[in-house]
C-alpha positions as CSV (number, residue, x, y, z in Angstrom):
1,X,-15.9,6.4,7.2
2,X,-12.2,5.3,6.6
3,X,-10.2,2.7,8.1
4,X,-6.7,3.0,7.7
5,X,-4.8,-0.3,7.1
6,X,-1.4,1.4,7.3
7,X,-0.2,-0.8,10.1
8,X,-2.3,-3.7,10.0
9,X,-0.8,-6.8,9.7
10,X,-1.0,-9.3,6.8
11,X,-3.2,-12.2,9.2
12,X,-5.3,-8.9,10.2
13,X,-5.7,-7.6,6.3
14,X,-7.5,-11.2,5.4
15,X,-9.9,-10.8,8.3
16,X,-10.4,-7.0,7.6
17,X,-10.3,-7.3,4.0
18,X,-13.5,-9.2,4.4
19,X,-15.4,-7.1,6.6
20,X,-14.5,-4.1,4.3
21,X,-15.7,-6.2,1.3
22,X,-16.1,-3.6,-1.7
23,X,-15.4,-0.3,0.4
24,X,-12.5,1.5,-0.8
25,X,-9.3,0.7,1.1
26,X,-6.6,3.5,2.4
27,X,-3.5,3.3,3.8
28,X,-2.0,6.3,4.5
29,X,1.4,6.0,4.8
30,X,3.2,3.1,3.4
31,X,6.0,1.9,0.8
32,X,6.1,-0.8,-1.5
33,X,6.4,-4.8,0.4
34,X,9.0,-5.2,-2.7
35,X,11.2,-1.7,-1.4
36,X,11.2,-2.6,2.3
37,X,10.3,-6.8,2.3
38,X,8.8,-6.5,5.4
39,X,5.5,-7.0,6.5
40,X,5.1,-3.4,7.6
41,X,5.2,-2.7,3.4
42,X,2.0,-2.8,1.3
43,X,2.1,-6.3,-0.7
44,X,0.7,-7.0,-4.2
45,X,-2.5,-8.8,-3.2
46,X,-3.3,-5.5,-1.1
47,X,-2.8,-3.4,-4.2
48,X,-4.7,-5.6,-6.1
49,X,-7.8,-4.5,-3.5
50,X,-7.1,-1.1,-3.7
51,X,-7.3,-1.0,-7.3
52,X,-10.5,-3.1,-7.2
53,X,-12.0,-0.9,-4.6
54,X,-10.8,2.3,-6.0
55,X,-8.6,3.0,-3.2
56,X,-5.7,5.1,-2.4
57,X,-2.1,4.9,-1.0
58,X,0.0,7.2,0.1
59,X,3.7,6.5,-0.1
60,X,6.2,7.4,2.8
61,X,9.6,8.9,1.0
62,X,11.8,8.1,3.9
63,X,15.1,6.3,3.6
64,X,14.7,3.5,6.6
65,X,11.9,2.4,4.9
66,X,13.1,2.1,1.4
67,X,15.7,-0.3,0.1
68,X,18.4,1.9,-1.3
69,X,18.9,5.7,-1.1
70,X,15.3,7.9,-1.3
71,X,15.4,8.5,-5.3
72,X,13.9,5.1,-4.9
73,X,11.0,6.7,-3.9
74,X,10.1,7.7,-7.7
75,X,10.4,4.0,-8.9
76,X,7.8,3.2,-6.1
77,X,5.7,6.4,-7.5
78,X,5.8,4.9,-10.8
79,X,5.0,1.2,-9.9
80,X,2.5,2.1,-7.7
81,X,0.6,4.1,-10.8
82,X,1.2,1.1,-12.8
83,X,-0.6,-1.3,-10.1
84,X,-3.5,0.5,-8.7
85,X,-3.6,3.6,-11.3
86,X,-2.2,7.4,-10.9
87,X,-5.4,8.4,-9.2
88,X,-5.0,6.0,-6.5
């Protein structure tokens, strides 16, 4: 069973984190906290889980959710890979 954290909040994801403990976390459809600074973006300490877990992300290439025009989207690809690994 998955639970999606794509629009949990960061309060929610300490609670949640917990109760999923060493399960591997998804969220589907995201971007990068440091791209959009908004809650609604994936932050480091949530990568960090993923990674730990063996997780995966899934990026959202769409221009109101990025900061600056979509080719943006490849620097996200490539610090997301660097973070959690290109299999995530």
């Amino acid at each position: 069973i998955w639970v999606d954290l794509s629009h949990i909040g960061d309060r929610s994801y300490e609670r949640v984190n917990d109760l999923l403990g060493d399960l591997p976390h998804l969220w589907t459809h995201t971007v990068l906290r440091s791209h959009h600074r908004k809650e609604r973006g994936i932050s480091s300490a949530a990568l960090e889980r993923v990674r730990q877990t063996q997780g995966i992300v899934g990026l959202m290439p769409s221009e109101s959710m990025l900061r600056g025009p979509l080719d943006s989207f490849a620097l996200q690809q490539k610090l997301l890979a660097q973070s959690v690994g290109a299999e995530a």
